[in-house]
matplotlib code that plots the C-alpha trace (Angstrom):
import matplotlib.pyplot as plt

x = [-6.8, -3.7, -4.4, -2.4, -3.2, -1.2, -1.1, -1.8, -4.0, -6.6, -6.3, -4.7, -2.9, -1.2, -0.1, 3.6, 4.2, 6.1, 3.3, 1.8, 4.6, 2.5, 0.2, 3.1, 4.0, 0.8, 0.3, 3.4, 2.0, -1.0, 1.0, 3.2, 0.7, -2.7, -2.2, -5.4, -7.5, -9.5, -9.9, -13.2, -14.9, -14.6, -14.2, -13.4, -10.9, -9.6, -9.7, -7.4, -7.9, -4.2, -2.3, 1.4, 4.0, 3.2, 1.3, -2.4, -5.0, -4.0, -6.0, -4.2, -6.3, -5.5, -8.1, -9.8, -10.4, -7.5, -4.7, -5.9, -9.1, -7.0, -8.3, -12.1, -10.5, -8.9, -11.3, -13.4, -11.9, -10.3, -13.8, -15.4, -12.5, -11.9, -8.5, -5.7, -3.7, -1.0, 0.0, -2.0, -2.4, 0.6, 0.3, 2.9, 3.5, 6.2, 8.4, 10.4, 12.9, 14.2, 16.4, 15.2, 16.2, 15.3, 12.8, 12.0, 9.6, 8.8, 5.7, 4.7, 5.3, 4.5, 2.7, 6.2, 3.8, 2.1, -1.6, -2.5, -1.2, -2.5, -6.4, -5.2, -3.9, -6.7, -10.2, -8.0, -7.1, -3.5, -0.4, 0.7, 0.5, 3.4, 4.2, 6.7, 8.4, 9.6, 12.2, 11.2, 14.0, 13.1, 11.9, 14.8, 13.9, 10.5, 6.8, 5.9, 3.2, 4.3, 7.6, 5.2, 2.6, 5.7, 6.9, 10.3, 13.3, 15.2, 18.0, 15.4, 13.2, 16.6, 17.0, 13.1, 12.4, 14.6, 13.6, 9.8, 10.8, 12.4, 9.6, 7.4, 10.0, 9.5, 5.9, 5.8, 8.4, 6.3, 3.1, 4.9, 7.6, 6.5, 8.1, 11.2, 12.1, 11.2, 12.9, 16.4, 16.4, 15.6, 16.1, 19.4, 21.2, 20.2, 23.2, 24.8, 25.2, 26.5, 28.8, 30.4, 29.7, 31.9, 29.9, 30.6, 28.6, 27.5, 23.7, 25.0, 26.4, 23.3, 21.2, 23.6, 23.2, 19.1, 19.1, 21.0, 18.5, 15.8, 17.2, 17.1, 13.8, 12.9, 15.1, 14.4, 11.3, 10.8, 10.6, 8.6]
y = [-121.7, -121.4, -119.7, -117.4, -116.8, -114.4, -114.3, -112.1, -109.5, -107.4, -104.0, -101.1, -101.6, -104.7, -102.7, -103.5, -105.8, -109.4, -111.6, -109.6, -110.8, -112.8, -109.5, -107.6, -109.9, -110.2, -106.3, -106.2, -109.4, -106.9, -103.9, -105.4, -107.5, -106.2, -102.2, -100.5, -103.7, -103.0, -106.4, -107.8, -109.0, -112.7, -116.2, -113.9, -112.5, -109.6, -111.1, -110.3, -112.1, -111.7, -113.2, -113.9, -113.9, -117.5, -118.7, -117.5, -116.6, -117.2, -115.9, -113.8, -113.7, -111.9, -113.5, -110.7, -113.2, -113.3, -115.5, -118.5, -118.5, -118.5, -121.9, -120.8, -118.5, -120.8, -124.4, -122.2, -121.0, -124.8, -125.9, -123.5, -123.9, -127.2, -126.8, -129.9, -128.2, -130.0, -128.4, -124.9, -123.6, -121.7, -120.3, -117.2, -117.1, -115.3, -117.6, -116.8, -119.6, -118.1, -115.2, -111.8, -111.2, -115.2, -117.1, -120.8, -122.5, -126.0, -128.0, -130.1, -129.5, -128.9, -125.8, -124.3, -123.4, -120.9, -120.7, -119.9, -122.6, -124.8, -123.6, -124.4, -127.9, -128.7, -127.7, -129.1, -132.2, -132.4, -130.8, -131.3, -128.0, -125.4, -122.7, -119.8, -119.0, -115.4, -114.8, -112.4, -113.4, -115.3, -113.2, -113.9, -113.1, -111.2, -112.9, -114.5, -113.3, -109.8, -110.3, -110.9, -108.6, -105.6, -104.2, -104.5, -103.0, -100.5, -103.2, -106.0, -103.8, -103.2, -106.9, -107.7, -105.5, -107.2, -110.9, -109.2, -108.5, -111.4, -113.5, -112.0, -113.6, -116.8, -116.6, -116.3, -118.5, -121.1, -120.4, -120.5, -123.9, -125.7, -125.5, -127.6, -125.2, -122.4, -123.9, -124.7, -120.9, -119.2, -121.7, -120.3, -118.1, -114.1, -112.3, -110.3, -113.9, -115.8, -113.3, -111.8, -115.4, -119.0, -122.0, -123.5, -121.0, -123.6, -123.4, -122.1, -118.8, -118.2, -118.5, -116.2, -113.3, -113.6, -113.2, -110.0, -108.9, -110.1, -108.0, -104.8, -105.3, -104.7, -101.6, -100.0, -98.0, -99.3, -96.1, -98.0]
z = [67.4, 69.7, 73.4, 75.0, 78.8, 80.7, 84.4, 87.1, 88.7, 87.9, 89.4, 89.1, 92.6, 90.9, 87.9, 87.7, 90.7, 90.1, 90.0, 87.2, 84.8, 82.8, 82.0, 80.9, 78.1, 76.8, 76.9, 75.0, 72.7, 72.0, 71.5, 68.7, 66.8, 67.3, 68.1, 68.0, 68.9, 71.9, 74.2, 74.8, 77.7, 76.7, 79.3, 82.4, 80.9, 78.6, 74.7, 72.1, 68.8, 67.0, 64.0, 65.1, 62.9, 60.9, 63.4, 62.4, 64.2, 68.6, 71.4, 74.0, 77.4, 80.6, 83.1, 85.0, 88.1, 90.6, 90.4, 92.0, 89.8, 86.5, 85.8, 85.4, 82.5, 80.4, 80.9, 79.4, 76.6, 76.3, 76.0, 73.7, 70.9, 71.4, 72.2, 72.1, 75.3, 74.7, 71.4, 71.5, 75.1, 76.5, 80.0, 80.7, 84.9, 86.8, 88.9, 92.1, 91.2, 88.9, 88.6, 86.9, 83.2, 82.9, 81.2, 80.9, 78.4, 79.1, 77.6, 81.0, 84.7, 88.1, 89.4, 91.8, 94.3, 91.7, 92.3, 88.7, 87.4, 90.4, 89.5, 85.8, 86.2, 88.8, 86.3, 82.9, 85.2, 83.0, 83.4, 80.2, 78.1, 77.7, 80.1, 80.0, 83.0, 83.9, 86.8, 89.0, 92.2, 94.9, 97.8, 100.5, 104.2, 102.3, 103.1, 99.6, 99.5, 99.8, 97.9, 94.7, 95.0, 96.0, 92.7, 90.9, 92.5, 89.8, 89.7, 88.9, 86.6, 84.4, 84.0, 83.7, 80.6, 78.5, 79.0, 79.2, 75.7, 74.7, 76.5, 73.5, 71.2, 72.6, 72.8, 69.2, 67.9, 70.4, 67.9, 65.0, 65.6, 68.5, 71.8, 70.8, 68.8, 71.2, 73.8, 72.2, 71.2, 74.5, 77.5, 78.1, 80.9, 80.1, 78.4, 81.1, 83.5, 80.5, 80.3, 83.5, 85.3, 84.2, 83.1, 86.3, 88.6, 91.3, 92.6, 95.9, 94.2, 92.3, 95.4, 97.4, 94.7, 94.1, 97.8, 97.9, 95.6, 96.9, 100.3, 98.2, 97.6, 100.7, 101.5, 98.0, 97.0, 93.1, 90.7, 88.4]

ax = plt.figure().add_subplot(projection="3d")
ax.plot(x, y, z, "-o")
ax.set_aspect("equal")
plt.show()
């Protein structure tokens, strides 16, 4: 049995805000390959039992404690299927490094500063299991804490669908082939910066435009 934990909130007055990412691909995960299931009440969390595309049977959770609980959601699933976390748990987070219409898939690492996965690592006691990052900006001048909980801008909304989408893709390919494989296909610049930007786009730049979005945020009222 693979697992399949997405992160965020539970609420409906976190529906659609950044730090909610990780819901919104598995709601999309759920929508595409197990329409009609209804979730169950299952490890403090909403339960999905779905066969991905040759991957077999995976469990797709959405934790119904708040973020920095995650961990009580999947140690217990971890524990009760006997899961090898370092081949079959992926944990899907959003990520304020990286810009929107960007994911990242990597099989070990450090939390970022992301309480979910800091409750994870600390009740597994490993940070070695996969976890798909999604770009939601960095906040600029904006409190954290209120950048991730605001929702998307227009502007970012139009470059987070996509990835949202193609985070599903990688999601998976990831069940199905391993990360490797996952990681060589999607661990790459979104389209529309590979193509209007050179390869030699220095840090600097990138920085410099993520905060002029991250500025809009706070000027724009989101229409989604």
């Amino acid at each position: 049995m693979k697992v399949i934990v997405g992160l965020g909130n539970p609420g409906a007055q976190y529906e659609r805000t950044r730090h909610n990412a990780g819901f919104m691909v598995l709601n999309r995960l759920v929508e595409r390959h197990a329409p009609g299931v209804t979730p169950r009440a299952r490890f403090h969390a909403l339960a999905v039992e779905a066969a991905l595309p040759d991957a077999g049977k995976c469990l797709l959770l959405k934790p119904t404690t708040y973020m920095n609980q995650s961990g009580q959601c999947v140690a217990e699933a971890v524990r009760f299927y006997k899961v090898c976390v370092e081949r079959d748990l992926l944990v899907i987070v959003d990520d304020v490094a990286l810009p929107c219409g960007t994911i990242r898939l990597r099989e070990q690492g450090g939390t970022g500063g992301h309480n979910g996965l800091a409750d994870i690592q600390q009740r597994l006691g490993s940070d070695v299991f996969a976890r798909l990052r999604v770009g939601i900006d960095g906040p600029g001048a904006i409190p954290q804490v209120d950048y991730v909980l605001g929702r998307f801008t227009q502007e970012q909304w139009d470059d987070t669908a996509p990835a949202l989408d193609q985070a599903v893709e990688a999601t998976c390919m990831w069940a199905a082939r391993g990360a490797t494989t996952a990681m060589n296909r999607f661990n790459k610049q979104k389209p529309s910066q590979a193509n209007d930007a050179p390869e030699d786009v220095n840090d600097a730049t990138q920085s410099r435009r993520i905060a002029q979005r991250a500025k809009s945020a706070d000027e724009e009222e989101p229409s989604r």
